[in-house]
C-alpha positions as CSV (number, residue, x, y, z in Angstrom):
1,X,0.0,0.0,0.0
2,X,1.5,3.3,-1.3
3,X,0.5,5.5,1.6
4,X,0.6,4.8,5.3
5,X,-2.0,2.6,7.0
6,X,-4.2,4.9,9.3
7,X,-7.2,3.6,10.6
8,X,-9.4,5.1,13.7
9,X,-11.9,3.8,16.1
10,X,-14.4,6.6,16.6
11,X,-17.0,6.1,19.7
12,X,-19.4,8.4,21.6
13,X,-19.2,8.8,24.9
14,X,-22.4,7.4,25.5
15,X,-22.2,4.3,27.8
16,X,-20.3,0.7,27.9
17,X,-18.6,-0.8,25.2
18,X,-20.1,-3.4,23.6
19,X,-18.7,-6.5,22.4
20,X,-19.4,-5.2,18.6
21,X,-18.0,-1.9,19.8
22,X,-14.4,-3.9,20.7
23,X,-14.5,-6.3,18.0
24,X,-14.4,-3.1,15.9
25,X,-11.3,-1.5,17.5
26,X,-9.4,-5.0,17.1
27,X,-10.1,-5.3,13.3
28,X,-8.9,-1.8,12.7
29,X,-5.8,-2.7,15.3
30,X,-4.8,-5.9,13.3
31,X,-5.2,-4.0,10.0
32,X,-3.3,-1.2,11.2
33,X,-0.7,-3.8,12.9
34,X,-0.7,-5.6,9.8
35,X,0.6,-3.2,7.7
36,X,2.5,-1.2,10.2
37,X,0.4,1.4,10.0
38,X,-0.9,3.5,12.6
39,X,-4.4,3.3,14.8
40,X,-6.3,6.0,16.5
41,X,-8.4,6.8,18.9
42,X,-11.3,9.4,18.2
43,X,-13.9,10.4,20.7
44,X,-17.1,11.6,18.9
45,X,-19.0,13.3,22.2
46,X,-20.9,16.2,19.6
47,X,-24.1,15.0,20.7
48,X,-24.4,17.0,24.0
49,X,-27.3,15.7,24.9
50,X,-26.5,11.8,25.2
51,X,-23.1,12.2,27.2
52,X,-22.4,10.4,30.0
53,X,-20.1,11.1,32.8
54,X,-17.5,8.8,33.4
55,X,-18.0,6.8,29.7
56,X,-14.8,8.1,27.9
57,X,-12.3,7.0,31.0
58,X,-14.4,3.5,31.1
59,X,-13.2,3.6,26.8
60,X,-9.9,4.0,27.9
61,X,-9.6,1.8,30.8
62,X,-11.2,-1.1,28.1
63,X,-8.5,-0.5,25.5
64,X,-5.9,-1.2,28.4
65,X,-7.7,-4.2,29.3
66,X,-7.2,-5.4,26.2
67,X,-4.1,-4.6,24.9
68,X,-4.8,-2.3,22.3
69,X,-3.7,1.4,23.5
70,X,-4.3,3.6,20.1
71,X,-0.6,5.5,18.9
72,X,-2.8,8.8,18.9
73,X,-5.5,9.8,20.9
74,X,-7.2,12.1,23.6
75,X,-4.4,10.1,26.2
76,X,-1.7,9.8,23.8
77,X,-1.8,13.3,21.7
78,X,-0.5,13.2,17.9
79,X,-0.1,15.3,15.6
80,X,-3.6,15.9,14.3
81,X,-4.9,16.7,17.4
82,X,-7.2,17.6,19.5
83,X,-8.8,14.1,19.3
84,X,-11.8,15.0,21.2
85,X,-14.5,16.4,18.7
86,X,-15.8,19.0,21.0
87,X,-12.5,20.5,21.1
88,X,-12.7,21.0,17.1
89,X,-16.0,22.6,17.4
90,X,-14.5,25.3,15.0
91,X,-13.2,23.3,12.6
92,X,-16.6,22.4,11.3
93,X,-18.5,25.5,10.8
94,X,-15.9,26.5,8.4
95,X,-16.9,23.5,6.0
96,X,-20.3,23.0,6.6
97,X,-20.4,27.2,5.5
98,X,-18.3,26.1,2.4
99,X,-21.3,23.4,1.4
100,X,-23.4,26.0,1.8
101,X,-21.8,28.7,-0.2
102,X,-21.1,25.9,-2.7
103,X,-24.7,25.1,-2.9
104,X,-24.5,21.9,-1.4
105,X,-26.5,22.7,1.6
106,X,-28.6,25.5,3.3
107,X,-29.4,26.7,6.3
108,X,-32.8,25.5,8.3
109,X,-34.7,27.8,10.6
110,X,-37.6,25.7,11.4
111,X,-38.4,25.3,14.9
112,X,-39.0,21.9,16.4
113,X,-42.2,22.8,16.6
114,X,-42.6,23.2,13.2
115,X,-41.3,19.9,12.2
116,X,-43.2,18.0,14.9
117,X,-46.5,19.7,13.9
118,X,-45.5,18.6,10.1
119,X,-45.0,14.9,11.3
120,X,-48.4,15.2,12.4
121,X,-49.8,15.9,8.8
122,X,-47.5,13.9,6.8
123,X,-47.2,10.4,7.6
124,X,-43.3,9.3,7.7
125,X,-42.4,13.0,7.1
126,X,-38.5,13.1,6.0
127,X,-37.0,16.6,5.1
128,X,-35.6,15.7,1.4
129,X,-36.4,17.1,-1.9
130,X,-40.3,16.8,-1.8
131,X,-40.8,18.6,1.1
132,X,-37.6,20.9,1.2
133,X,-39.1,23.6,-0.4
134,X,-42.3,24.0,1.9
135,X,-39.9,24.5,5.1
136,X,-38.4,27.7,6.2
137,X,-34.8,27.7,4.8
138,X,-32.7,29.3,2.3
139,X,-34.0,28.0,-0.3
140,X,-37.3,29.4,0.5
141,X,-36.6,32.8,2.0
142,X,-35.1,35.7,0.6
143,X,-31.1,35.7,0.7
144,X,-31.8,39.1,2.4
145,X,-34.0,37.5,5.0
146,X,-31.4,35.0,5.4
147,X,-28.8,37.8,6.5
148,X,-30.8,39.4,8.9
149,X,-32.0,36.0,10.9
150,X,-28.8,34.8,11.3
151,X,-27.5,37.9,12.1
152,X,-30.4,38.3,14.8
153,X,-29.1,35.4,16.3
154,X,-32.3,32.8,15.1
155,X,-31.3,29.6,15.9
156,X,-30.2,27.1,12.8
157,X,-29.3,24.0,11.3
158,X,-27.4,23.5,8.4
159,X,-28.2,20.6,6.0
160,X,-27.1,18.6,3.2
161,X,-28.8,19.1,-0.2
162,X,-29.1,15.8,-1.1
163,X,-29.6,15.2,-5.2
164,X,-32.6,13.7,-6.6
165,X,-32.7,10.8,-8.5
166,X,-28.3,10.1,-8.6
167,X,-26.8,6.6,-8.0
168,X,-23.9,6.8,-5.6
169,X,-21.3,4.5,-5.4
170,X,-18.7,2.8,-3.7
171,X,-16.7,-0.5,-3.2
172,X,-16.5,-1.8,0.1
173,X,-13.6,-3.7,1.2
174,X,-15.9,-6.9,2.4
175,X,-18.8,-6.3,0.5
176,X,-17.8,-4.9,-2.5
177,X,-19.5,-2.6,-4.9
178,X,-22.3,-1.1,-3.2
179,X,-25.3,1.7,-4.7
180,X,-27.3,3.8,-3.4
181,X,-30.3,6.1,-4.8
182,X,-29.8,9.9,-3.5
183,X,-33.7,10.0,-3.8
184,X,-33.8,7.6,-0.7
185,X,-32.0,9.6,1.6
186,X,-33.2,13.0,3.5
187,X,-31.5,15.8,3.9
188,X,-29.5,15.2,7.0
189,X,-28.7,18.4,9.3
190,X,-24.5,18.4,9.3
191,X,-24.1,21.7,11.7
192,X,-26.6,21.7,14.5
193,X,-28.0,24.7,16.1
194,X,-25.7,24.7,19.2
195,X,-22.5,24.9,16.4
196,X,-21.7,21.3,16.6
197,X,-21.3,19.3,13.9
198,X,-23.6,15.9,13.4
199,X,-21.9,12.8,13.1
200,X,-22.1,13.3,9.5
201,X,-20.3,15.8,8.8
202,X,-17.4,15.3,11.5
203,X,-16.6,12.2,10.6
204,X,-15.9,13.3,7.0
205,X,-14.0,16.3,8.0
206,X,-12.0,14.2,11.0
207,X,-10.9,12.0,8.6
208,X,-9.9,14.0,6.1
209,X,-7.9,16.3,8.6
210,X,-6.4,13.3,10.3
211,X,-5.6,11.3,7.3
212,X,-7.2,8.2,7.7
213,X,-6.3,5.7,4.8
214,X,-9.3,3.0,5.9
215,X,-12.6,3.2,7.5
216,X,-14.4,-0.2,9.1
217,X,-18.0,0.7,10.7
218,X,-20.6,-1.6,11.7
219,X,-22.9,-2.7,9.2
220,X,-25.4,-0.2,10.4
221,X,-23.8,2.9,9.2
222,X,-24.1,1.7,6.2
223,X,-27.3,3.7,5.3
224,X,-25.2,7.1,6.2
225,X,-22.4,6.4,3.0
226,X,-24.3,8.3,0.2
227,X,-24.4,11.6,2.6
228,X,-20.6,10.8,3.3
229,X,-19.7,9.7,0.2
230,X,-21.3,12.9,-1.1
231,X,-19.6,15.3,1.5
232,X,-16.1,13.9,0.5
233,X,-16.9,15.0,-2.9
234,X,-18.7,18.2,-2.4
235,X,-15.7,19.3,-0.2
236,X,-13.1,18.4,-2.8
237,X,-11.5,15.6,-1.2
238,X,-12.5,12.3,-3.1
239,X,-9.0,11.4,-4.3
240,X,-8.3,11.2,-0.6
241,X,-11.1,9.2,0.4
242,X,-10.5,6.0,2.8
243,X,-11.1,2.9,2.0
244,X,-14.0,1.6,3.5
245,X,-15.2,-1.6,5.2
246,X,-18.9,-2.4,6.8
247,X,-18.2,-5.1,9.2
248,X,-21.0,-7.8,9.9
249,X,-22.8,-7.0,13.2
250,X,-22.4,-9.6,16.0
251,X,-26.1,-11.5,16.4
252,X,-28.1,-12.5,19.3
253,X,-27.4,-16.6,20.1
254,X,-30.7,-17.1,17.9
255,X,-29.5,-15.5,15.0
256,X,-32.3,-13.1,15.0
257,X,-31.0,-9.6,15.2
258,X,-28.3,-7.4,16.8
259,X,-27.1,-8.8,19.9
260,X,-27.7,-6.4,22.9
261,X,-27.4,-5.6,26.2
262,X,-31.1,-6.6,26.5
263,X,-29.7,-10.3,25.4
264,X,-27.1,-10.8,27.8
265,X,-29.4,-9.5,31.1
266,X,-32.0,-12.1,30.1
267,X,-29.7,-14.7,29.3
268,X,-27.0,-14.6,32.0
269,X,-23.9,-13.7,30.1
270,X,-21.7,-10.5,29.4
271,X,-22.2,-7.9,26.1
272,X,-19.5,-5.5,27.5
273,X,-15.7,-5.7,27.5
274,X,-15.7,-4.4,31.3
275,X,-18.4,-4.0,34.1
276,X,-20.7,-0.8,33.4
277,X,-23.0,1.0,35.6
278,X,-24.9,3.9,34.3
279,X,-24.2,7.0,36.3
280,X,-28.1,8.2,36.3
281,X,-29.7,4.9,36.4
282,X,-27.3,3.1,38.2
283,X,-27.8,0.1,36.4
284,X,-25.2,-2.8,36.1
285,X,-24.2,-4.3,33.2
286,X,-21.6,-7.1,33.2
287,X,-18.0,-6.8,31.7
288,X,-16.3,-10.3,30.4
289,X,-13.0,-8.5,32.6
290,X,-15.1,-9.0,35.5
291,X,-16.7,-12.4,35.1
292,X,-13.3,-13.8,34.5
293,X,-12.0,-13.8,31.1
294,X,-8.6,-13.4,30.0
295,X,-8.0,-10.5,27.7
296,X,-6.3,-12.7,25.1
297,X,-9.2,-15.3,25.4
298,X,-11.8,-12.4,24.7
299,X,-10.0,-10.9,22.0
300,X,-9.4,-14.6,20.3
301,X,-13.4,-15.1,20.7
302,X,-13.9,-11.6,19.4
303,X,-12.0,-12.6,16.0
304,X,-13.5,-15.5,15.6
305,X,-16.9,-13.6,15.1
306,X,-17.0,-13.3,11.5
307,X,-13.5,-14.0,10.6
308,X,-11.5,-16.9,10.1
309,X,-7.7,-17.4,8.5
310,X,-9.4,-20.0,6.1
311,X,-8.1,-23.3,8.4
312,X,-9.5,-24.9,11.6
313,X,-6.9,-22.8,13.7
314,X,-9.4,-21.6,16.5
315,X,-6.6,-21.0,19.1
316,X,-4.3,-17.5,18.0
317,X,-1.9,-15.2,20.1
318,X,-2.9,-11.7,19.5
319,X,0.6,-11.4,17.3
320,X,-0.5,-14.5,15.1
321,X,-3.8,-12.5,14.5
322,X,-1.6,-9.6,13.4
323,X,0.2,-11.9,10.9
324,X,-2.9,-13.4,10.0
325,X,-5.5,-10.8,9.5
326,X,-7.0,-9.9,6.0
327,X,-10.4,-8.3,5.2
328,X,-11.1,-10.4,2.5
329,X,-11.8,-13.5,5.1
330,X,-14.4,-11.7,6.9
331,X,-17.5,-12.8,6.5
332,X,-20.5,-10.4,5.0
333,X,-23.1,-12.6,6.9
334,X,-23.6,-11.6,11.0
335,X,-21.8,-14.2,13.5
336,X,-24.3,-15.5,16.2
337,X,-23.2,-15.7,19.6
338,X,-22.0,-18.4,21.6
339,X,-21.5,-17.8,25.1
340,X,-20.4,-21.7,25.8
341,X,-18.0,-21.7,23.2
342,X,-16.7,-18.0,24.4
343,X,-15.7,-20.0,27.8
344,X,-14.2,-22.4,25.9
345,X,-11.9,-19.9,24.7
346,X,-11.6,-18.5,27.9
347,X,-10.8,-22.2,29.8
348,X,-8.4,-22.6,26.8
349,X,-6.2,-19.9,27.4
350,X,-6.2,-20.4,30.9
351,X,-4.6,-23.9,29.9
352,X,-2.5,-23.2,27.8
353,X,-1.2,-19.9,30.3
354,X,1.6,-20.7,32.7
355,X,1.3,-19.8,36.5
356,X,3.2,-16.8,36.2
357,X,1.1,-15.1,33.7
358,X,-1.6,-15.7,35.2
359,X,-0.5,-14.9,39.1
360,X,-1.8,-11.2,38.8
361,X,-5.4,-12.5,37.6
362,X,-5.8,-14.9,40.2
363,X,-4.2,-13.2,42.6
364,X,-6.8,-10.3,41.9
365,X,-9.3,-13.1,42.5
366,X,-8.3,-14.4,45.8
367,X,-7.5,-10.9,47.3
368,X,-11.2,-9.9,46.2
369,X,-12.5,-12.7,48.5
370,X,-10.0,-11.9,51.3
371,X,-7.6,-14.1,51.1
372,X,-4.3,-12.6,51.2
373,X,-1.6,-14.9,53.1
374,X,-0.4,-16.3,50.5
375,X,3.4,-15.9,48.7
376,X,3.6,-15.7,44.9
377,X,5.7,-19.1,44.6
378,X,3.2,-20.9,46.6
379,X,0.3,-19.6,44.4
380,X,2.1,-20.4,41.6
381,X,2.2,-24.4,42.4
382,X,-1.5,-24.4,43.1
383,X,-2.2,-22.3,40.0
384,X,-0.8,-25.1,38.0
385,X,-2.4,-27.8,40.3
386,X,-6.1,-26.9,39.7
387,X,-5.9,-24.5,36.0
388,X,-6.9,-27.6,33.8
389,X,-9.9,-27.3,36.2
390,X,-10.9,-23.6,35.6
391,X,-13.1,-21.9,32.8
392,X,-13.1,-18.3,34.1
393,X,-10.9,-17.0,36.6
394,X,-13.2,-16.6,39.0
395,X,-13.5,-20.3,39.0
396,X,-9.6,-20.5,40.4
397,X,-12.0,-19.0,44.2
398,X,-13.6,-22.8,44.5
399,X,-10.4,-24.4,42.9
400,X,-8.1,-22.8,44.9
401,X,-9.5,-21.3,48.2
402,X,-9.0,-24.2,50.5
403,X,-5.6,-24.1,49.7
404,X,-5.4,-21.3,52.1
405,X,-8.3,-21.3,54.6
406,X,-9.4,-24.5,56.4
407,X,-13.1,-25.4,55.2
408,X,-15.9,-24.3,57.5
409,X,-18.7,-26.5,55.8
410,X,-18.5,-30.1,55.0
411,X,-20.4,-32.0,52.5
412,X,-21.5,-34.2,55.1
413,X,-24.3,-36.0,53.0
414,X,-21.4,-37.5,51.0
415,X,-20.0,-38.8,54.2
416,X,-22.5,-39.8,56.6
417,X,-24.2,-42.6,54.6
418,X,-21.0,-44.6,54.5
419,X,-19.3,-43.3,57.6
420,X,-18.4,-45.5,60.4
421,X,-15.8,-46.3,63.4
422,X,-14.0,-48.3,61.3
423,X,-13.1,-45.1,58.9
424,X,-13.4,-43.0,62.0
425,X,-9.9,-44.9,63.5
426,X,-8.2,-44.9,60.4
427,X,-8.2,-41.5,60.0
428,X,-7.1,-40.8,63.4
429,X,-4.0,-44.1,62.6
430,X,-3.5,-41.9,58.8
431,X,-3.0,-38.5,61.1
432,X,-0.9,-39.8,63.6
433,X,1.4,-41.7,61.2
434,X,1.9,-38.3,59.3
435,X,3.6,-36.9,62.5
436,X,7.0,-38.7,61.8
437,X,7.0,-37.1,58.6
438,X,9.2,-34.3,57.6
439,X,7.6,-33.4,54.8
440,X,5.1,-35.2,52.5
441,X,5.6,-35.9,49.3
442,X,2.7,-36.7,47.1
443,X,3.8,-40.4,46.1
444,X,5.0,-41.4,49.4
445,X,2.1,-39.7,51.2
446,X,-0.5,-42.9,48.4
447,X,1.7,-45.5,49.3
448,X,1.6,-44.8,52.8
449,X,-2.5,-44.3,52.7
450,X,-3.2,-47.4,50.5
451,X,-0.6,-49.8,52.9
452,X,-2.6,-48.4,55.7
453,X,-6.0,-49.3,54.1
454,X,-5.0,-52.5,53.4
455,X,-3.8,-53.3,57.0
456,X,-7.1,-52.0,58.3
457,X,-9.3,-54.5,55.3
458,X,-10.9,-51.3,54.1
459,X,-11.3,-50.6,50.4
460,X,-9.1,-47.7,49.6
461,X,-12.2,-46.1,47.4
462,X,-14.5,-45.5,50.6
463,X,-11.4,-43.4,51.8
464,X,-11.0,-41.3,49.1
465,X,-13.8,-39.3,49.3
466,X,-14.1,-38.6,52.6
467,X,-10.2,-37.8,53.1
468,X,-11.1,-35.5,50.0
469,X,-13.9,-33.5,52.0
470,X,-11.5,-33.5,55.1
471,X,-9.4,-31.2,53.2
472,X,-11.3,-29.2,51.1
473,X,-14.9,-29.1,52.3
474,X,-16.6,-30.9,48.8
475,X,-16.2,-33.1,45.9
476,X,-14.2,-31.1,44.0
477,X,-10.4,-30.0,43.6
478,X,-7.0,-31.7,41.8
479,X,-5.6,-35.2,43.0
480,X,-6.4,-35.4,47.0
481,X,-2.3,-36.4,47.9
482,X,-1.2,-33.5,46.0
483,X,-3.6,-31.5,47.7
484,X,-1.7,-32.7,51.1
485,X,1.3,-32.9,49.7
486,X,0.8,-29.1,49.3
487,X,-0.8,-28.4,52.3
488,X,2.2,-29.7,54.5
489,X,2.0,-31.9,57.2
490,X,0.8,-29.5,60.4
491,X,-2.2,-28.4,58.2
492,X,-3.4,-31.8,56.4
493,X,-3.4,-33.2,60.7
494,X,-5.1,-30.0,61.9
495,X,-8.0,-30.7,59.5
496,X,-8.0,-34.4,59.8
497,X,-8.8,-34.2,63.4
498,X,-11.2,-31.1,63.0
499,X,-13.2,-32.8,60.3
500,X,-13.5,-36.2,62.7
501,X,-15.1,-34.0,64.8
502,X,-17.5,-32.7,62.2
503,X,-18.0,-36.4,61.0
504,X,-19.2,-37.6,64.4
């Protein structure tokens, strides 16, 4: 590619980040990456009215979560800054008076008012070329009357004149070559009256200014490309036009439409990268992060949706995606879903992670639940005890917990039925044998149990379980001598001889 790869991801400051929202900033990342270009981060907050406090630091702190801090931005500066679109207010009116002087758009004084009490009389009312010319703009006023209400102060929008009856085209880098009738689209306002600019028109001018070489979008701005495809023309900038690329939108688990937050309340899974609560409403909605996912696990799941490197490869480092990563094998159809097969992502990658790497997550875990004595080398050798047992790193809390703190509970139904004298006074023999030890090593620590069974004529498989629940409270954990083993001997007698007393 002749000129440098520079590719933006451009959100409002609105709310969470969804999972189509994220799977958007990593396509333009491994482009970017790809062809050691550049990526950028944009925030489009023009629209007043919807922003939220707090939104733009929970974008950041989601691109730092998963690995994929912008080389410009609002953090990062650049040289085609300011990279917050309020801060470029000025910028805009220039153009958007340019399209108007060109005759390319015109200035809009009706009220809201006016165009709700119009909605009312025409059914589906859109301001285009049939109804342009019964509104009060300047196409209908005086030029002279024009002057004197916008010198006066009246409050104004500025719109595009959309064409009647032209086909407008383009070829989109997934889809291909894509056409649009001019008649179909109304004349959408590109400077509103408070002197910011719609999406519209900033995005065009931002692009231009900040020479961006490609631009992937969800599949739902693609209705918006004739207006944009029009403005990069009116303003004299087509030869400088990015690339563009309308990625496939992320479905519900049915298929059936755009997967949403809605989706993921009702069915018990995540739709944002991190943990969102809405600053008015103070309602929750759940972050992958904070159910326990990995970030290379999420971002592996995240390419997967709609894009494949054309073998059964499911498994990639986020490098491997890099070297991977074309346009052309992603799919034009929406991906569905799959919250199962998102945790098997996640249960892979804890796998296939070693203890060190993933010491900080679990250690984030533990210290959560109040557990904190506990030494990093330690941690490590139960991290790699009980991983091949975890899906999401919450998971390593049951897994790992009783490595630390004694259980309070017991499973006692597992024990009672089959609990007797006989198993009572070999646990008390197994304890006090352990004393001589100096320290117990797994192997030894079998031998020793099984020869002890044997002496005693009791099958070593009614033992297991119980000596199991002795130490960790419940059917679950890794092999039950390693699990001692680890403990060390003091511990595995102190809860020997407390769970006897449970047992009776």
């Amino acid at each position: 590619m002749a000129n440098k790869v520079r590719v933006r991801f451009a959100p409002s400051p609105t709310g969470g980040l969804h999972i189509g929202g994220v799977r958007t900033i990593l396509f333009n990342y491994l482009f970017a990456k790809r062809h050691h270009g550049e990526f950028i981060l944009r925030i489009e907050d023009t629209d007043q009215t919807r922003f939220v406090e707090g939104a733009e630091e929970y974008i950041f702190n989601c691109l730092k979560w998963c690995g994929l801090e912008p080389n410009e931005g609002p953090e990062q500066g650049g040289p085609y800054g300011p990279y917050r679109q309020s801060e470029r207010k000025p910028v805009y009116k220039k153009y958007a008076e340019q399209l108007v002087k060109e005759g390319h758009a015109y200035y809009a004084f009706d009220t809201p008012e006016e165009l709700e009490s119009k909605r009312q009389v025409i059914e589906n009312f859109r301001y285009d070329h049939h109804t342009r010319m019964q509104m009060r703009n300047s196409l209908t006023i005086p030029h002279e009357a024009v002057e004197s209400l916008i010198k006066e102060g009246t409050p104004h929008v500025i719109r595009i004149k959309m064409p009647e009856n032209e086909q407008i085209h383009f070829t989109d880098m997934i889809r291909g070559e894509v056409s649009f009738n001019s008649s179909e689209v109304d004349d959408k306002v590109l400077l509103k009256a408070d002197g910011m600019p719609t999406y519209h028109l900033a995005v065009v001018v931002d692009d231009y200014l900040m020479k961006i070489s490609h631009a992937f979008r969800g599949e739902e701005w693609l209705p918006s490309a004739p207006v944009h495809i029009l403005l990069w023309k009116y303003l004299g900038w087509a030869e400088q036009m990015p690339q563009w690329a309308h990625l496939p939108l992320i479905l519900k688990p049915d298929g059936h439409g755009k997967l949403s937050k809605r989706d993921g309340q009702r069915l018990g899974f995540p739709v944002y990268a991190i943990n969102w609560i809405d600053p008015k409403t103070q309602e929750k909605a759940d972050g992958f992060m904070d159910v326990g996912f990995l970030p290379q696990a999420f971002l592996n799941m995240l390419a997967m949706l709609g894009w494949n490197d054309g073998t059964d490869q499911e498994l990639f480092t986020l490098d491997e995606l890099i070297d991977k990563f074309s346009l052309d094998r992603v799919h034009k159809g929406g991906a569905k879903f799959d919250y199962e097969k998102a945790k098997w992502y996640n249960a892979e990658w804890i796998k296939r992670s070693s203890a060190e790497e993933l010491l900080p997550y679990v250690k984030d875990v533990l210290l959560r639940k109040g557990i904190e004595n506990f030494d990093n080398q330690y941690l490590q050798t139960v991290i790699d005890l009980v991983k091949e047992r975890c899906t999401l790193l919450t998971d390593f809390y049951q897994q790992a917990s009783f490595f630390f703190e004694a259980p309070v509970q017991y499973d006692l139904n597992a024990v009672k039925p089959k609990w007797g004298k006989e198993k009572a006074e070999f646990f008390k023999a197994f304890a006090q044998s352990l004393v001589a030890e100096n320290e117990l090593n797994s192997e030894a620590l079998e031998a020793n149990f099984k020869a002890l069974a044997a002496e005693k004529t009791i099958k070593v498989g009614e033992l297991m379980l119980p000596f199991r629940i002795m130490l960790v409270g419940g059917k679950f954990g890794p092999q039950v001598f390693d699990i001692a083993s680890l403990l060390g001997k003091d511990e595995t007698i102190s809860r020997i001889e407390k769970a006897l007393t449970a047992f009776e």
